[in-house]
C-alpha positions as CSV (number, residue, x, y, z in Angstrom):
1,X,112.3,0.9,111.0
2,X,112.0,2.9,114.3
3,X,108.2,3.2,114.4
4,X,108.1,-0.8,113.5
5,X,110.5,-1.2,116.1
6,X,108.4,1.0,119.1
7,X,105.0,-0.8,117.7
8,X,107.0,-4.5,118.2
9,X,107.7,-3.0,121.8
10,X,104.6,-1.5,122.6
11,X,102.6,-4.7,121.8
12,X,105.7,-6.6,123.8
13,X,105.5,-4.7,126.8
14,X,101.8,-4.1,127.1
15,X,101.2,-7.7,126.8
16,X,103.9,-8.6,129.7
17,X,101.9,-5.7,131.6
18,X,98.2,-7.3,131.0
19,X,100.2,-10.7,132.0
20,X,101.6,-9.3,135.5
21,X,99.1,-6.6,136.5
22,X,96.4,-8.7,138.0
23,X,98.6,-8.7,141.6
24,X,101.1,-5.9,140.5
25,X,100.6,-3.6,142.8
26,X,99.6,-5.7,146.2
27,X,101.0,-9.5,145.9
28,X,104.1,-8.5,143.7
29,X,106.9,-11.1,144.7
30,X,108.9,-11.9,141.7
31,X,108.4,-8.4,140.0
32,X,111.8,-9.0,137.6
33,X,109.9,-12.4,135.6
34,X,107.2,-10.2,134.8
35,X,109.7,-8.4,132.0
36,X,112.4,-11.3,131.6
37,X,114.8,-10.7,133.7
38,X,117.2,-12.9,132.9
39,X,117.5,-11.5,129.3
40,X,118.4,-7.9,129.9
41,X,122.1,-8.0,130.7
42,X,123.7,-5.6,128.8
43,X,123.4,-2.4,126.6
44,X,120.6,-3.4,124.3
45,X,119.1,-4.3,127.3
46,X,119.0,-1.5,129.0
47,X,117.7,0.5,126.0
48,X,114.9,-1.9,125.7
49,X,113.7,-0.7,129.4
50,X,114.4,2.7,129.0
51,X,111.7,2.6,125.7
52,X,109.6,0.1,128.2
53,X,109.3,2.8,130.4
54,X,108.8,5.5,128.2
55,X,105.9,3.5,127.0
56,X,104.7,2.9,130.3
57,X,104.4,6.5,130.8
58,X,102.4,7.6,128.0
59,X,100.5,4.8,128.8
60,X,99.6,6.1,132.3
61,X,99.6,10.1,131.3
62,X,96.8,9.7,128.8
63,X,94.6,8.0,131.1
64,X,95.6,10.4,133.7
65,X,95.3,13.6,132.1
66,X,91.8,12.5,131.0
67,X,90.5,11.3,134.7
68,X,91.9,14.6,135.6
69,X,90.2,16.4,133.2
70,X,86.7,14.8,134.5
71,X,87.2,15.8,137.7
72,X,88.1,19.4,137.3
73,X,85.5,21.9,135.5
74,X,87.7,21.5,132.2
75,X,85.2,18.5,131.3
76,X,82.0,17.8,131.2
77,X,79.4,14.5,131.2
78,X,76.2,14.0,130.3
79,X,73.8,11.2,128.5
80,X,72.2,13.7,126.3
81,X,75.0,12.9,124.0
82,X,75.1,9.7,121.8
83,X,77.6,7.1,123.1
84,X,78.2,8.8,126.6
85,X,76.8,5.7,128.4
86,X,79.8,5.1,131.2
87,X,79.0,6.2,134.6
88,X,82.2,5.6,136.2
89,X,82.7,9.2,134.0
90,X,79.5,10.6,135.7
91,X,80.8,9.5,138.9
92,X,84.0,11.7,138.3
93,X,82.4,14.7,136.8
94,X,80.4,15.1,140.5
95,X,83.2,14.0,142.8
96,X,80.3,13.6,145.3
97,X,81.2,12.1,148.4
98,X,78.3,12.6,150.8
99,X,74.5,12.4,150.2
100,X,74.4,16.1,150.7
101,X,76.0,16.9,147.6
102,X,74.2,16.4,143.8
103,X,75.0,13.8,141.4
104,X,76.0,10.2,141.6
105,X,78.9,9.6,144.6
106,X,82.2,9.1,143.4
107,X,83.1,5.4,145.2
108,X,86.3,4.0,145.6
109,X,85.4,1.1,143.2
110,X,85.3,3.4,140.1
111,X,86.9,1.5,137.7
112,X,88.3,4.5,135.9
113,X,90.4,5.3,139.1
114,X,91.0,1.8,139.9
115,X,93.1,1.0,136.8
116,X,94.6,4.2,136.6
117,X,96.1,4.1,139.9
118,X,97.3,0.6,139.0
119,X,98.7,1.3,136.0
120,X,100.8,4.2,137.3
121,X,102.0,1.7,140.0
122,X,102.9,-0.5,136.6
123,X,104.7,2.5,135.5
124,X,106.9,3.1,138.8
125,X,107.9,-0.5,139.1
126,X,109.3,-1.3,135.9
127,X,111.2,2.4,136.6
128,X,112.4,0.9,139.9
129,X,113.2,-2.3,138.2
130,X,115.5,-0.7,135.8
131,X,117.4,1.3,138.5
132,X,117.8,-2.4,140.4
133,X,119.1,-3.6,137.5
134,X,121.6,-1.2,136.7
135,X,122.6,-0.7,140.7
136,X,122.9,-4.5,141.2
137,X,125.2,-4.9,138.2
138,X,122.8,-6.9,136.2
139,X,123.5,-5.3,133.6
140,X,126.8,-5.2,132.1
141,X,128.2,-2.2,130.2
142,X,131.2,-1.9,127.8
143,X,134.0,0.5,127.2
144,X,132.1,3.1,124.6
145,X,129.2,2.1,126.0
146,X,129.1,5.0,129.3
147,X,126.1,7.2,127.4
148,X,123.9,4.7,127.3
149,X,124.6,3.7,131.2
150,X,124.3,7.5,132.0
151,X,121.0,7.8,129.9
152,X,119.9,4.2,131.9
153,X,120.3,5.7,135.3
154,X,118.8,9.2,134.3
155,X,115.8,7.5,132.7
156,X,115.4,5.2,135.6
157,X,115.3,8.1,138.3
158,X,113.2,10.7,136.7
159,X,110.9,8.3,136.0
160,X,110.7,6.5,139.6
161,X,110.2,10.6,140.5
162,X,107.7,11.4,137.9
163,X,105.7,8.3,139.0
164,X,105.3,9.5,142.2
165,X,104.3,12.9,141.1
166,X,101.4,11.7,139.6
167,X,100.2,9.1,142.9
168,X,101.0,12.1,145.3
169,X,99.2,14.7,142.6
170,X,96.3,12.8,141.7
171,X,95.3,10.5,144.1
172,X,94.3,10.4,148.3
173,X,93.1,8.0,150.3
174,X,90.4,9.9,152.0
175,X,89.4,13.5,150.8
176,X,91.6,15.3,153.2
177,X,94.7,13.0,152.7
178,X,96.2,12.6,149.2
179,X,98.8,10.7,148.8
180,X,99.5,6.7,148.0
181,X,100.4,3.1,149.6
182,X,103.7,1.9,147.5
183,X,104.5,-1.6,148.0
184,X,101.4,-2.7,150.0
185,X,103.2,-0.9,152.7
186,X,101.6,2.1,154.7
187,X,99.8,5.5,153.1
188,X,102.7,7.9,151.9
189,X,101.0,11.6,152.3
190,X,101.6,13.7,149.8
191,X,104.1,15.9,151.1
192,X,106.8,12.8,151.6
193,X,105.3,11.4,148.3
194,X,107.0,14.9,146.9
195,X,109.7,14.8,149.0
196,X,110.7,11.1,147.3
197,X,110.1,12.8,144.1
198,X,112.2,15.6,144.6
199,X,115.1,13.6,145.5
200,X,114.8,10.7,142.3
201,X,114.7,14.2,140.2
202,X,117.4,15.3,141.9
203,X,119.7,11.8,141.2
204,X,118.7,12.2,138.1
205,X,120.3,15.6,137.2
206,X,123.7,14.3,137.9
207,X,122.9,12.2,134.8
208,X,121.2,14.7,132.7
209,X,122.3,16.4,129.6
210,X,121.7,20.7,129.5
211,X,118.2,19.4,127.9
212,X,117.2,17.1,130.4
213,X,118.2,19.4,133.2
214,X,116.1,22.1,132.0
215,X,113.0,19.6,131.8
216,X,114.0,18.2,134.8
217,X,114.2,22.1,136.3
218,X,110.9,22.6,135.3
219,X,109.2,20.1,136.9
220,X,110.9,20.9,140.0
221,X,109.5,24.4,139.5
222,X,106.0,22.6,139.1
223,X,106.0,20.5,142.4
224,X,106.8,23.4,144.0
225,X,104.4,25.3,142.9
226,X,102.2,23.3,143.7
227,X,103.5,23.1,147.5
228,X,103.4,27.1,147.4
229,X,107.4,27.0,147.6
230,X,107.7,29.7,145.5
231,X,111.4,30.4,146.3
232,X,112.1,27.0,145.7
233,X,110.0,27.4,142.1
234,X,112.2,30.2,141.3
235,X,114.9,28.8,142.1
236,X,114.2,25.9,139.7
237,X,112.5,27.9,136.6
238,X,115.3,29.8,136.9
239,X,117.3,27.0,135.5
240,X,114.3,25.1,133.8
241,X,112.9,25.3,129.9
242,X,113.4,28.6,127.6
243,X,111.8,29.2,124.6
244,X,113.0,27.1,121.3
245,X,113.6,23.7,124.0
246,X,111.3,20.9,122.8
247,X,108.4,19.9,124.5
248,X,108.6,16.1,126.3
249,X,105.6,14.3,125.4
250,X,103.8,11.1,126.0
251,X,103.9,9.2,122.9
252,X,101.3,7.3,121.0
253,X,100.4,4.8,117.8
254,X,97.6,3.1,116.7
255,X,98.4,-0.6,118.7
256,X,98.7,2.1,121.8
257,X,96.4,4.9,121.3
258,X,95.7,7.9,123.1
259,X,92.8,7.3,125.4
260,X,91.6,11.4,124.7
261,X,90.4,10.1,121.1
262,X,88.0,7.7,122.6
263,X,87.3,9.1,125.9
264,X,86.7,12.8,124.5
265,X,87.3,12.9,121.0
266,X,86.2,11.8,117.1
267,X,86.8,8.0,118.1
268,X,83.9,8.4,120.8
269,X,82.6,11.4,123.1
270,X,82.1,10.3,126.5
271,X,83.5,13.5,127.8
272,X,82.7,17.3,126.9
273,X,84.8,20.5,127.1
274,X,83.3,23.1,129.5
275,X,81.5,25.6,127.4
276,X,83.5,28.6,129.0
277,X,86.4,27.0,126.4
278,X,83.6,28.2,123.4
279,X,83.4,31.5,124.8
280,X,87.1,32.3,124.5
281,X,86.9,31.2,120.8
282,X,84.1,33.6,120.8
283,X,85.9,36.3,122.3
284,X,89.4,35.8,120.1
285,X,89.0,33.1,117.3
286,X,93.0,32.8,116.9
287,X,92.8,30.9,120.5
288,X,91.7,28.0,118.1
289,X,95.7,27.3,118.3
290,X,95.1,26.2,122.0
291,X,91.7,25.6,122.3
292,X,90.3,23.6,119.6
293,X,87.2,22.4,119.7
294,X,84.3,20.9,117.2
295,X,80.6,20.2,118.4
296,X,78.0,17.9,118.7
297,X,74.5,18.5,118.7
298,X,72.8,16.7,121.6
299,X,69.8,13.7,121.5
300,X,67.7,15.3,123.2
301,X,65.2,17.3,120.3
302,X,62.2,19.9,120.3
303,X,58.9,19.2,118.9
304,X,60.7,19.9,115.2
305,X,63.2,17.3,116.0
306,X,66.0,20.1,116.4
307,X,68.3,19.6,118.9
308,X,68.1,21.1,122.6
309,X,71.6,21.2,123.1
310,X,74.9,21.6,121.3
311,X,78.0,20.7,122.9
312,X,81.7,21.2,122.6
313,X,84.6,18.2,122.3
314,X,88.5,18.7,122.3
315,X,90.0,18.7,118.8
316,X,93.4,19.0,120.3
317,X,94.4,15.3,119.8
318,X,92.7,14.0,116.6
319,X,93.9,10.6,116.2
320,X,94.8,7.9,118.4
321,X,98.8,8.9,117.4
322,X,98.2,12.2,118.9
323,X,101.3,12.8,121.6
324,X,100.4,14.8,124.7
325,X,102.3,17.0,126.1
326,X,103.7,16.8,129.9
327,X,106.6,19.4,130.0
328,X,106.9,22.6,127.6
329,X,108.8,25.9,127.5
330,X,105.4,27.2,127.9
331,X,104.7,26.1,131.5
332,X,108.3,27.5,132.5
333,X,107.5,30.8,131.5
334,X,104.0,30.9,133.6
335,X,105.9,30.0,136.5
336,X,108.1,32.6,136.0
337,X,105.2,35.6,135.1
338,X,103.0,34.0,138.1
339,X,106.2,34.6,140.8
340,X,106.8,38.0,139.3
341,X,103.3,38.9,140.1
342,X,103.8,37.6,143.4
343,X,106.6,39.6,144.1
344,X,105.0,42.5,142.7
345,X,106.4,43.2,139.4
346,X,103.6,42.8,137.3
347,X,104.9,44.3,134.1
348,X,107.3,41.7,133.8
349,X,104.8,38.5,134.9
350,X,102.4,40.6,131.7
351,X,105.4,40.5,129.3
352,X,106.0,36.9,130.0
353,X,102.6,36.2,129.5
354,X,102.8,38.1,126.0
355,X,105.3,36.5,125.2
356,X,103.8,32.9,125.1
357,X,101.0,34.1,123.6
358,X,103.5,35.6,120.7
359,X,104.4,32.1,120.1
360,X,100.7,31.1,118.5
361,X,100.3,34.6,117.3
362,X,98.0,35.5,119.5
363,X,97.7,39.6,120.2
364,X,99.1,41.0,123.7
365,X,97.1,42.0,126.7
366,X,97.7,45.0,128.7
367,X,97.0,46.4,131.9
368,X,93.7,47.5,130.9
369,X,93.0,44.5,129.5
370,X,93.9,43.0,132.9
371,X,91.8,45.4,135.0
372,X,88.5,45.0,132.4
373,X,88.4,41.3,132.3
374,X,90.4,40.7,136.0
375,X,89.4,43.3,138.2
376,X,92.9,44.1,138.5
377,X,93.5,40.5,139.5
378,X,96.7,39.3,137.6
379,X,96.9,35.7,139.4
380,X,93.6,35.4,137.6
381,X,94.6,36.4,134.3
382,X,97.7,33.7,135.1
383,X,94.9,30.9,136.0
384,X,93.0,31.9,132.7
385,X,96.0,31.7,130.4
386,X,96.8,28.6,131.9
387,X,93.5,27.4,131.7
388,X,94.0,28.2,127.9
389,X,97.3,27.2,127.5
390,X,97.0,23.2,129.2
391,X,93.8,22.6,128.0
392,X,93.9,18.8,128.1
393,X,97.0,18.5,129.6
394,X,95.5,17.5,133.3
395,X,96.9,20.7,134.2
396,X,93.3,22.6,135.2
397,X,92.8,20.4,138.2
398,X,96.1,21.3,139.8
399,X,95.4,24.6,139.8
400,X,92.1,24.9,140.8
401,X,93.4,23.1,144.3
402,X,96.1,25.0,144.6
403,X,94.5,28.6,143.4
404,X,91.4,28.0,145.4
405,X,89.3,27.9,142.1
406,X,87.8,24.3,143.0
407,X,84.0,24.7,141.3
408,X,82.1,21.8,143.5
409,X,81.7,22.1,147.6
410,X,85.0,21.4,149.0
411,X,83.4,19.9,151.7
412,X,81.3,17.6,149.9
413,X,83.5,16.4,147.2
414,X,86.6,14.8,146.4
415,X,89.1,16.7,144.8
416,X,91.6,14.0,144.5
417,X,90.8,10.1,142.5
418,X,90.4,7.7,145.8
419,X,93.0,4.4,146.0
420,X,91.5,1.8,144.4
421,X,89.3,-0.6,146.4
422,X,91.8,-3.5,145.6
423,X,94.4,-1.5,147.1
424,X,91.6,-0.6,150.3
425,X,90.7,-4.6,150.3
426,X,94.4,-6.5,149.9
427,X,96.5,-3.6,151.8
428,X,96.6,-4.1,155.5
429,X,98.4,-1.4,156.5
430,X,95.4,1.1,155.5
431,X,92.1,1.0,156.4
């Protein structure tokens, strides 16, 4: 009953979105008709636009998570694999942005970008909506009814937060300046887009349950992390996920499918994994439990009619239900290791590291293995169990910005998706 019920709303919502989303994002001025307004009033309502949102996520994450993955040196394109034919994908796997740099220039009309950035715009204002609902006392709550209003203002601020994680972590206006418009009003730069986020997350602890909070921790950690806070990360991993809490996922079915199986996977192969993700198979089989892979042989043949080339495709989400995950105990725990290593304890950030790999019975490395394969260098064992650990998770491009690992010319590429040209085009109040 609950899958038919989440495929009834999937198909619900999606359609209201395809309805609305031709001037969401720049000539929005009666954003509450878009999902019937008038018809969420109470406590069933309010469910109903938590799951709406929840859908509205996955639906943006997916997409996300695979741009991201173009981008970075997780993914790979190329033609001389059947069906790879979209060069919006090309465009992304260079990142070129002057004529000095090879491959085709990544332009602010890619459609790939384009959509994404205005479906996680989709994403934040039906987030929004709900908290305007449930602040403006549209929506009326009953005695026994105070969980649900709790779980309706947690959902509605982590999620206006999360949004905003992704448009300050993904996207930029110009190469030098990521951030996002919101509201056709001026560019937000990323460090008051993360700001904004920190304080929804914040709001939405009060709410949380000892679960949530340790998610909500956890992301915390991430963003700052990301902003080399790292007393601020500790600070939050300290309170974020432990092993045995339950990952929180983007969720999928077959009316809604995860994008990975068409964009990089059995449904069609636009996108390859990075051969470096073979060699670690090579080196320790067992990391099949993170890595998995199958391959394809390439078009292009030798006079025999063998193939040239064989490449490599995730195998990590094999049908279109496959959830992905966004928050884990995993990531927690690297947090943790990588500020132990910072602060010099490096036996402890090693014995968190083994202990993650415990989990998928995977053997534990010492500090010979360290100085072998590392030079010593345990941030770079971190960025390779990472590497390892979020493969497909949109995770690899983060930290290749923030490690200094970025594998293109800084100064000729983009390491960020540009704003949309709509955006550019209908926006006055950017360039």
């Amino acid at each position: 009953m609950k899958n038919k019920y989440l495929k009834t709303l999937s198909i619900l919502f999606f359609s209201l979105m395809l309805f609305s989303c031709e001037d969401f994002v720049n000539d929005y001025e009666q954003p509450n008709d878009s999902i019937g307004d008038d018809g969420f009033t109470d406590a069933g309502g309010a469910q109903f636009l938590m799951t709406g949102v929840e859908v509205q996520f996955s639906a943006a994450l997916d997409r996300i998570t695979s741009s991201a993955g173009a981008q970075s040196d997780e993914q790979g394109f190329t033609r001389d694999i059947q069906g790879a034919s979209f060069p919006q994908f090309d465009e992304l796997n260079s990142a070129r942005r002057t004529t000095d740099a090879e491959g085709p220039e990544l332009r602010i009309d890619n459609t790939v970008c384009g959509n994404l950035f205005l479906e996680v715009h989709e994403y934040r204002k039906h987030a929004e909506l709900l908290l305007e609902k449930l602040d403006g006392g549209q929506i009326a709550f009953e005695a026994g009814e105070e969980a649900i209003q709790v779980a309706a203002y947690f959902s509605g601020n982590f999620h206006a937060g999360l949004s905003r994680y992704l448009l300050a972590t993904y996207y930029a206006l110009e190469p030098g300046q990521p951030g996002s418009t919101i509201d056709v009003g001026p560019f937000v730069p990323q460090a008051e887009l993360y700001t904004q986020t920190l304080s929804y997350l914040n709001t939405a602890l009060t709410f949380a349950t000892e679960a949530e909070a340790r998610r909500v921790n956890t992301l915390i950690a991430r963003i700052n992390m990301i902003q080399g806070n790292y007393s601020g990360a500790a600070t939050a991993a300290a309170a974020g996920m432990s092993p045995g809490d339950a990952d929180y996922s983007g969720l999928y079915n077959v009316n809604v499918g995860n994008v990975w199986y068409f964009d990089s996977g059995i449904g069609r192969i636009q996108l390859n994994a990075d051969s470096r993700f073979n060699d670690y198979l090579t080196a320790d089989p067992a990391e099949e439990a993170r890595v998995p892979l199958f391959t394809v042989p390439g078009t292009a043949t030798d006079e025999e009619g063998n193939p040239l080339n064989t490449y490599y495709v995730q195998n990590k989400f094999t049908e279109q239900e496959s959830p992905i995950r966004f928050l884990g105990w995993t990531e927690n725990h690297y947090i943790l290791a990588e500020l132990d290593i910072r602060n010099g304890d490096n036996a402890s950030g090693l014995a968190k590291v083994n202990e993650v790999r415990s989990s998928y019975g995977l053997s534990d490395l010492d500090d010979q293995y360290v100085q072998d394969n590392h030079g010593g260098d345990y941030i770079s064992l971190i960025a390779e169990e990472r590497d390892k650990e979020f493969f497909c998770e949109g995770m690899r491009l983060v930290d290749q910005r923030r490690l200094g690992l970025w594998h293109l010319d800084a100064a000729l590429t983009w390491q960020y998706m540009p704003i949309s040209l709509r955006e550019r085009n209908q926006n006055e109040n950017i360039d």
